[in-house]
C-alpha beads as a LAMMPS data file, in Angstrom:
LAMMPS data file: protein, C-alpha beads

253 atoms
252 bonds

1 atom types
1 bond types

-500.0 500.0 xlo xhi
-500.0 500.0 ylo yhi
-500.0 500.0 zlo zhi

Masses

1 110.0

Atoms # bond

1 1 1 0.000 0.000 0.000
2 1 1 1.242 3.562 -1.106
3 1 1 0.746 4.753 2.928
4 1 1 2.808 1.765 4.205
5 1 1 5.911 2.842 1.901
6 1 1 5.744 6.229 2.710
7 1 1 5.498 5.546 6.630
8 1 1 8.267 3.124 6.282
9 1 1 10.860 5.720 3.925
10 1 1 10.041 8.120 7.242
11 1 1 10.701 5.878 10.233
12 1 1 14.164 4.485 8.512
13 1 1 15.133 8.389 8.467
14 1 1 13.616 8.716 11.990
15 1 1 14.493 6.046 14.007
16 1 1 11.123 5.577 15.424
17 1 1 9.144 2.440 16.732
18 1 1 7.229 1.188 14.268
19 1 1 3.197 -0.182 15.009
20 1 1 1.364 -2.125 12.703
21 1 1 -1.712 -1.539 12.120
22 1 1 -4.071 -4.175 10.451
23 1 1 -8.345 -3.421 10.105
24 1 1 -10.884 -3.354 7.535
25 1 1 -11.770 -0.483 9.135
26 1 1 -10.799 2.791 7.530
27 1 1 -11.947 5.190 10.105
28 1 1 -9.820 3.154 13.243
29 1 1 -6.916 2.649 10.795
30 1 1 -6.923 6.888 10.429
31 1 1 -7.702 7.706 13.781
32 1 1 -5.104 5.011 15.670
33 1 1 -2.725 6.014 13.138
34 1 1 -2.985 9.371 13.513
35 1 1 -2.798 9.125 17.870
36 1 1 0.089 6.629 17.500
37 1 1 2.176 9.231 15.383
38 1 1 0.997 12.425 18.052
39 1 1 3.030 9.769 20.577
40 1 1 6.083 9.544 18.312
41 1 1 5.668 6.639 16.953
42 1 1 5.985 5.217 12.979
43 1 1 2.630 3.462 11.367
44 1 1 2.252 1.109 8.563
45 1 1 -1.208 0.350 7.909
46 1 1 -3.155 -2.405 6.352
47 1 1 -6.622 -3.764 5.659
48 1 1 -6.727 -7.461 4.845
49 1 1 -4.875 -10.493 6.691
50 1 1 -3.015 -11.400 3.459
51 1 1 -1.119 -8.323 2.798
52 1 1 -0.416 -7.454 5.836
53 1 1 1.108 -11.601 6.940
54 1 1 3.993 -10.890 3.833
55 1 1 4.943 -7.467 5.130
56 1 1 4.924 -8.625 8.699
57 1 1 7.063 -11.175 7.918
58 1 1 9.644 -9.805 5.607
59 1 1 9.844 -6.282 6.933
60 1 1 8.779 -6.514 10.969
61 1 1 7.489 -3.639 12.722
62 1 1 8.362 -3.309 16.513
63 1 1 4.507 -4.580 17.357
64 1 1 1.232 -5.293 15.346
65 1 1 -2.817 -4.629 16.717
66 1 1 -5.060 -6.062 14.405
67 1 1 -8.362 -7.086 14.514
68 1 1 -10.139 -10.429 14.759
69 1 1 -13.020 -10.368 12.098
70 1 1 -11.682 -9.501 8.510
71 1 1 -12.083 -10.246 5.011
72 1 1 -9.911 -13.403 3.355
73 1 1 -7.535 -14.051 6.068
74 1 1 -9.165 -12.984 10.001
75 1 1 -7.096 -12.431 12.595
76 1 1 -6.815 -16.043 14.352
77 1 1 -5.481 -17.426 11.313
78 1 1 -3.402 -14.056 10.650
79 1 1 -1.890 -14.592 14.300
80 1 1 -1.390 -18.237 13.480
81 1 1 0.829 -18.395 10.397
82 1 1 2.718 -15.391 12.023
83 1 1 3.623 -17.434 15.127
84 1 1 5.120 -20.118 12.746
85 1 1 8.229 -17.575 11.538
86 1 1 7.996 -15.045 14.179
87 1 1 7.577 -14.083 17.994
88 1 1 6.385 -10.500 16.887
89 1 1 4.209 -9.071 20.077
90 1 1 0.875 -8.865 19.005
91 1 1 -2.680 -6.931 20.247
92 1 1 -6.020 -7.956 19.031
93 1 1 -8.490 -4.898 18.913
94 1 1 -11.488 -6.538 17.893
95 1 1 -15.584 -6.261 18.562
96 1 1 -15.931 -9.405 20.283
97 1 1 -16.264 -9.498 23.534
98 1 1 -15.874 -13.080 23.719
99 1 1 -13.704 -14.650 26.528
100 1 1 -13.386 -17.956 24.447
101 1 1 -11.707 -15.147 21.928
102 1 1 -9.501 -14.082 23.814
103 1 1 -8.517 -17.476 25.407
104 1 1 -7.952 -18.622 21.807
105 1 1 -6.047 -15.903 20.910
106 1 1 -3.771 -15.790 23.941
107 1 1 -3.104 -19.349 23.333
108 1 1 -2.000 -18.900 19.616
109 1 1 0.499 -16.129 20.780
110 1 1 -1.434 -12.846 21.373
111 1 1 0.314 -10.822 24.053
112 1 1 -2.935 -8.756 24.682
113 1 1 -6.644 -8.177 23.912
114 1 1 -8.790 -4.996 23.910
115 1 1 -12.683 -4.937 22.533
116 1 1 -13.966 -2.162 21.164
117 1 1 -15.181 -0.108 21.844
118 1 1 -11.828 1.224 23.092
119 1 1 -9.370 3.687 24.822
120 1 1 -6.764 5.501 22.834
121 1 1 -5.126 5.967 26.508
122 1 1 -5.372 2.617 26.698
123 1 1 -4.129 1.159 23.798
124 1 1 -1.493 3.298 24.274
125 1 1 -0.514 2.021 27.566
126 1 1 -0.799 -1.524 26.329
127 1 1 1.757 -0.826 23.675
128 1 1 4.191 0.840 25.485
129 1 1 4.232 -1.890 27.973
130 1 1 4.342 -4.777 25.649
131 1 1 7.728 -3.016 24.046
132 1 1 8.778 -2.186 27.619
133 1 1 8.415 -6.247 27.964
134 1 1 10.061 -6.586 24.613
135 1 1 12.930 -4.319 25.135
136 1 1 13.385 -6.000 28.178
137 1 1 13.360 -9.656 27.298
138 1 1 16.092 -8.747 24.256
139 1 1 18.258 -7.291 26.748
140 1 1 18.144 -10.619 28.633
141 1 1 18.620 -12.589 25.470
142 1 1 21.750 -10.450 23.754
143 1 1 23.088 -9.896 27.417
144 1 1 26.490 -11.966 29.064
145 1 1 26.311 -12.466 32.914
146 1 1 29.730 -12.185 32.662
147 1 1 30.430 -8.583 31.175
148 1 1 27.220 -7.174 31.854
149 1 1 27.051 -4.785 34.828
150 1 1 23.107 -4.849 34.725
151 1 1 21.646 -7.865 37.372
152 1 1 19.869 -10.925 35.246
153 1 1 15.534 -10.548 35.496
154 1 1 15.144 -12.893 38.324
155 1 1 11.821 -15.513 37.906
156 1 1 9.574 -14.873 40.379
157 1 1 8.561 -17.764 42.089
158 1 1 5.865 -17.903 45.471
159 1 1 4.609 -21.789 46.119
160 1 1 2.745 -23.271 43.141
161 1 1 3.281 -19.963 41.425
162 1 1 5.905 -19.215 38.987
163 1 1 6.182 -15.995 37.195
164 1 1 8.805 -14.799 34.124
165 1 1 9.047 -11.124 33.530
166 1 1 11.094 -11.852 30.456
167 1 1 9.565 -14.000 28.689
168 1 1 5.570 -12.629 30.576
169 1 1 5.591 -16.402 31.076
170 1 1 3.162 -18.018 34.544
171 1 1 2.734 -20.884 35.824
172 1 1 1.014 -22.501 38.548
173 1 1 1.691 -26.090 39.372
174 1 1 3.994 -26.293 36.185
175 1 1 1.028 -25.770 33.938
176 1 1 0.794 -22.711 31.929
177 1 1 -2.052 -20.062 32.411
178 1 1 -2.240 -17.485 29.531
179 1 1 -2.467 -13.768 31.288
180 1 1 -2.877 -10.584 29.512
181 1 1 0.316 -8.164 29.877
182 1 1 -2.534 -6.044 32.289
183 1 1 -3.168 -9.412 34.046
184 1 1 0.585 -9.910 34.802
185 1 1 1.254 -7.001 36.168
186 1 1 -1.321 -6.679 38.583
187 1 1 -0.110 -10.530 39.155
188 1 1 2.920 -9.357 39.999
189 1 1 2.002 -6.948 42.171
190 1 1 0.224 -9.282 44.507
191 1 1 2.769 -11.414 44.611
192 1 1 5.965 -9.558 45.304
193 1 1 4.621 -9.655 48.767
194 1 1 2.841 -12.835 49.842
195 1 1 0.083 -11.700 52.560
196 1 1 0.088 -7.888 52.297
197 1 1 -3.032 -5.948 51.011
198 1 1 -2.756 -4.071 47.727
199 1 1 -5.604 -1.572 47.327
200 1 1 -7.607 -1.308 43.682
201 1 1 -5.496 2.073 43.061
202 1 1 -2.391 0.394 43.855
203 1 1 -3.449 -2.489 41.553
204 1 1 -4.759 0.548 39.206
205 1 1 -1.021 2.068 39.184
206 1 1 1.104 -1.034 38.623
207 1 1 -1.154 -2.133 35.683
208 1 1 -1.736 1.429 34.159
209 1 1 1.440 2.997 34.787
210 1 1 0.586 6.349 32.379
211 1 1 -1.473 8.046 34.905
212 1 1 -4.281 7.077 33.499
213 1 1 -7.921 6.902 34.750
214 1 1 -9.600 3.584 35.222
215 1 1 -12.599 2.536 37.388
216 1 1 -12.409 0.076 40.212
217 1 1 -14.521 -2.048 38.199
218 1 1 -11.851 -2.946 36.138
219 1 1 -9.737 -4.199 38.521
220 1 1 -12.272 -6.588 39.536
221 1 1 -12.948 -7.383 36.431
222 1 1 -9.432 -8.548 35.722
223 1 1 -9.116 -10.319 39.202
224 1 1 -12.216 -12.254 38.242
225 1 1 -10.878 -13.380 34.885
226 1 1 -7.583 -14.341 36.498
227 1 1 -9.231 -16.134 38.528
228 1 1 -11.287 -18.138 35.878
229 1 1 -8.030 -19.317 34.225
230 1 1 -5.822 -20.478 37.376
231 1 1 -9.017 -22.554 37.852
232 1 1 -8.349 -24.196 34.794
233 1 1 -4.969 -25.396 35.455
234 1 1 -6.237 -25.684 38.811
235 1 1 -9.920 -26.192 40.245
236 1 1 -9.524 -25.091 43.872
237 1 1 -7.515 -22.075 43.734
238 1 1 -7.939 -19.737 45.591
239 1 1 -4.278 -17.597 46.367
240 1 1 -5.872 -14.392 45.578
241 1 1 -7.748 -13.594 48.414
242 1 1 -10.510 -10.385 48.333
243 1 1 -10.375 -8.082 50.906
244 1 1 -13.929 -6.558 51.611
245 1 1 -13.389 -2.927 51.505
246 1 1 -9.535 -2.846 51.487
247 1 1 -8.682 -5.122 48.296
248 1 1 -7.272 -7.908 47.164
249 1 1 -4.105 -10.241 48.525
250 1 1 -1.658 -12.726 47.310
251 1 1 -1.173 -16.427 49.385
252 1 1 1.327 -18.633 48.591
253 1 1 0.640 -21.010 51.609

Bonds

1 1 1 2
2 1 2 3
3 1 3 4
4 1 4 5
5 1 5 6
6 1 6 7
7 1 7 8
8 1 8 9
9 1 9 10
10 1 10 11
11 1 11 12
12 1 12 13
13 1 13 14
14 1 14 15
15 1 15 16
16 1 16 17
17 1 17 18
18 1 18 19
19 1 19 20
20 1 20 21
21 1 21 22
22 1 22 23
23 1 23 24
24 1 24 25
25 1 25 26
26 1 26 27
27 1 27 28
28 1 28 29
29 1 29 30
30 1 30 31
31 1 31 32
32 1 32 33
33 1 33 34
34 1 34 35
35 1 35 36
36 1 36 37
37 1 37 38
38 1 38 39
39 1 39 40
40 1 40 41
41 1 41 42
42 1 42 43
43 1 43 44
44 1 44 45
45 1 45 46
46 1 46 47
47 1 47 48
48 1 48 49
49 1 49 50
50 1 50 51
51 1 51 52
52 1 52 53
53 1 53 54
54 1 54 55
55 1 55 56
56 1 56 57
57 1 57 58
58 1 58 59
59 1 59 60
60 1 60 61
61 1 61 62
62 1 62 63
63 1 63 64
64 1 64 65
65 1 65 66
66 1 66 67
67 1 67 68
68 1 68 69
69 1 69 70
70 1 70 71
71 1 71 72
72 1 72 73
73 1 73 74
74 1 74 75
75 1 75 76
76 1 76 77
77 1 77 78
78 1 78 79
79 1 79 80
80 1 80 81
81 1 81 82
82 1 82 83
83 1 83 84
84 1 84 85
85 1 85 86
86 1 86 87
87 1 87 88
88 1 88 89
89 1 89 90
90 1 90 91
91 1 91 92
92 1 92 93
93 1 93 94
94 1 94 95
95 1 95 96
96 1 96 97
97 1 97 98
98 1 98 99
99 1 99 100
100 1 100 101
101 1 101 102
102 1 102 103
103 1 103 104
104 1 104 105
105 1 105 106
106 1 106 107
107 1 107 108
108 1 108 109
109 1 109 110
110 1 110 111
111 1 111 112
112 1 112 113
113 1 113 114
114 1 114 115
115 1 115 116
116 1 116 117
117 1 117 118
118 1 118 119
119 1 119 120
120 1 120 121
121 1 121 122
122 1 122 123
123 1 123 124
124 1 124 125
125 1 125 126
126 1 126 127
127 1 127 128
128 1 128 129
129 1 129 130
130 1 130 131
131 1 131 132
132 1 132 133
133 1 133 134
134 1 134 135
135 1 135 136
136 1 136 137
137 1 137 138
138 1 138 139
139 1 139 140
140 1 140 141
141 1 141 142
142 1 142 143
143 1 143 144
144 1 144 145
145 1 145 146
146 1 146 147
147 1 147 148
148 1 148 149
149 1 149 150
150 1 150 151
151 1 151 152
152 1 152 153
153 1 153 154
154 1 154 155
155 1 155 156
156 1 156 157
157 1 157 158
158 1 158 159
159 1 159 160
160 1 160 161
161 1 161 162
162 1 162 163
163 1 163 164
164 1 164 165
165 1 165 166
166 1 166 167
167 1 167 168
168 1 168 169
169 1 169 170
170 1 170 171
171 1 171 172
172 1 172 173
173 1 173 174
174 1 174 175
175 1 175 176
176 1 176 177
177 1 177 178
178 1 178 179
179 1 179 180
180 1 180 181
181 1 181 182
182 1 182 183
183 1 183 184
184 1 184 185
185 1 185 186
186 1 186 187
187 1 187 188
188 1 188 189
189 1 189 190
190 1 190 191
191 1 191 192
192 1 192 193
193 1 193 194
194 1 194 195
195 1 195 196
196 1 196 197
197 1 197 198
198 1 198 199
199 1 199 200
200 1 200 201
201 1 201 202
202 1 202 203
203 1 203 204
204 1 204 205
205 1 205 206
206 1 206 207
207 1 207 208
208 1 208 209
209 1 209 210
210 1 210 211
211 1 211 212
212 1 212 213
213 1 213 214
214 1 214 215
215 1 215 216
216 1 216 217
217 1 217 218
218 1 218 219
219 1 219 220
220 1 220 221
221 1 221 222
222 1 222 223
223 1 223 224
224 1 224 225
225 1 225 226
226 1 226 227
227 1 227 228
228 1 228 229
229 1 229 230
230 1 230 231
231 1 231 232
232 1 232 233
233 1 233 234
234 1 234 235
235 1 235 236
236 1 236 237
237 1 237 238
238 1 238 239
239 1 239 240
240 1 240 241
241 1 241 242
242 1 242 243
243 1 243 244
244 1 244 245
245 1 245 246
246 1 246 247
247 1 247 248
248 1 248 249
249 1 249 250
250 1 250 251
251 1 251 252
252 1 252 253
């Protein structure tokens, strides 16, 4: 697409992250684009599955949101040829609010999920994290413990629980629960420190680190769905504990 080369001739001379952006869509391609560049970064856009798989693959942007229901090639099976070649992060922003969506998605390789109707705050703060995560995890990858001065990222590990920040890989019981990136880190939060109480706005802060505003009811809304999944791997668990009032609790007893 004529955009896409002309986005791509001015990141090479910028030096600016590059998103992806694939929708049938025109009016979220324009305005996503247009909020990603305000926040400095590059766009390519596209509106089919097809062309956007080839130039994902042989020219990679830094991260790719694309929807779930397209024309020719829909975002599951998009998401699915790209995880055979590539470990690219990936967002769906898609319509359905489905939970066996997201599930699916998560489990092909998705490293987050947003319905719409949604944020631009939000999406934003999703991105950034995901290439904080990214930037992070290379860094551990391209790193020697031997000349490196920086301290290797440490798995976190509390009882049945085991926790990756590099890889945004958990755990529990050595089976693998898919968590969104918001889902981790409010994860991680609670269980830095077995036992003590983290309020929703301390929750709010470690998962929305932009100072941006969220209701309490998304929180619980994310605690619930955590919930749902370590039940999976695991019917009667129960480590995060709800404080009436106060908030919510990590046990690893």
């Amino acid at each position: 697409m004529a955009e896409s080369q002309q986005s791509l001739q001015a990141e090479n001379s910028a030096g600016q992250q590059v998103i992806a952006l694939v929708d049938d869509d025109r009016n979220i391609l324009t305005t996503v684009s247009i909020a990603l560049q305000a926040e400095g970064f590059a766009t390519r856009v596209y509106s089919d599955g097809e062309a956007a798989l080839k130039a994902l693959l042989e020219n990679p942007p830094d991260l790719a949101v694309f929807d779930i229901k397209m024309p020719r090639m829909d975002g599951m099976e998009l998401l699915r040829h790209l995880r055979e070649e590539s470990s690219l992060p990936v967002i769906f922003l898609t319509s359905k609010d489905d939970e066996q969506d997201e599930e699916a998605g998560l489990a092909q390789g998705a490293d987050d999920y947003i319905a719409k109707p949604f944020s631009i705050r939000l999406l934003l703060a999703r991105i950034r994290a995901i290439l904080r995560r990214s930037d992070a995890r290379a860094g551990a990858m391209t790193s020697s413990p031997v000349s490196s001065s920086e301290p290797p990222v440490e798995t976190l590990s509390r009882g049945r629980l085991t926790m990756d920040p590099a890889r945004h890989h958990v755990t529990w019981d050595g089976k693998q629960v898919s968590l969104t990136v918001t889902e981790f880190l409010i994860l991680e939060a609670l269980a830095i420190r077995p036992g003590v109480i983290k309020s929703r706005n301390q929750l709010m802060d470690a998962a929305y680190p932009d100072d941006m505003f969220v209701d309490d009811r998304t929180v619980d809304s994310h605690i619930k769905r955590m919930r749902r999944k370590f039940r999976v791997a695991d019917s009667s668990f129960n480590a995060i504990e709800t404080l009436y009032g106060a908030g919510y609790s990590f046990t690893d007893g």
